[in-house]
C-alpha positions in Angstrom: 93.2 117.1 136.9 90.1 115.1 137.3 88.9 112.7 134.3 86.9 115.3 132.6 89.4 118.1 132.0 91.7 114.4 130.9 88.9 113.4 128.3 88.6 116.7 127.1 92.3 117.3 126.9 92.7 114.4 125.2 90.3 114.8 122.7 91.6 118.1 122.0 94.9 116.6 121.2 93.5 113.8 118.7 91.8 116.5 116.7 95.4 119.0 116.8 97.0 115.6 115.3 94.0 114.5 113.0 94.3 117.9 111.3 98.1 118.1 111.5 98.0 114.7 109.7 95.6 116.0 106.9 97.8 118.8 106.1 100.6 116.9 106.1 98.4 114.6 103.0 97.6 117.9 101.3 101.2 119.1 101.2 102.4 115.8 99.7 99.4 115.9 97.1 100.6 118.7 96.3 104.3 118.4 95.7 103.8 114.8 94.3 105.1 113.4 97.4 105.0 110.3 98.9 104.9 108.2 102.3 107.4 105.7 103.3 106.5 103.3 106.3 107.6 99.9 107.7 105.7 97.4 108.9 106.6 93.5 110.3 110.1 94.9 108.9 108.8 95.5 105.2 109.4 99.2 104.1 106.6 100.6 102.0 106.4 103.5 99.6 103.0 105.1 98.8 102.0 107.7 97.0 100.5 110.6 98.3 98.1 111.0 95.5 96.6 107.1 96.2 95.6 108.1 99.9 92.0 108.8 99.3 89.6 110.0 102.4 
């Protein structure tokens, strides 16, 4: 592959996840759910209905 058809491909798959990751928001919106992540070894809980765009 030369970088061209690499930029492009990689693009493409930034935009599948970007979208992926906004239905994923929706979905929790809409069930109430929530997000649970760690970070420097804290675990946080957020509301889905708090992430804003």
């Amino acid at each position: 592959m030369n970088n061209d058809k690499i930029i492009e491909l990689r693009g493409k798959i930034l935009k599948g996840i970007e979208l992926a990751f906004e239905k994923l928001v929706k979905t929790k919106q809409k069930n109430d759910g929530e997000f649970v992540y760690s970070k420097d070894g804290k675990i946080f809980i957020v509301k889905a209905s708090e992430l804003d765009k």
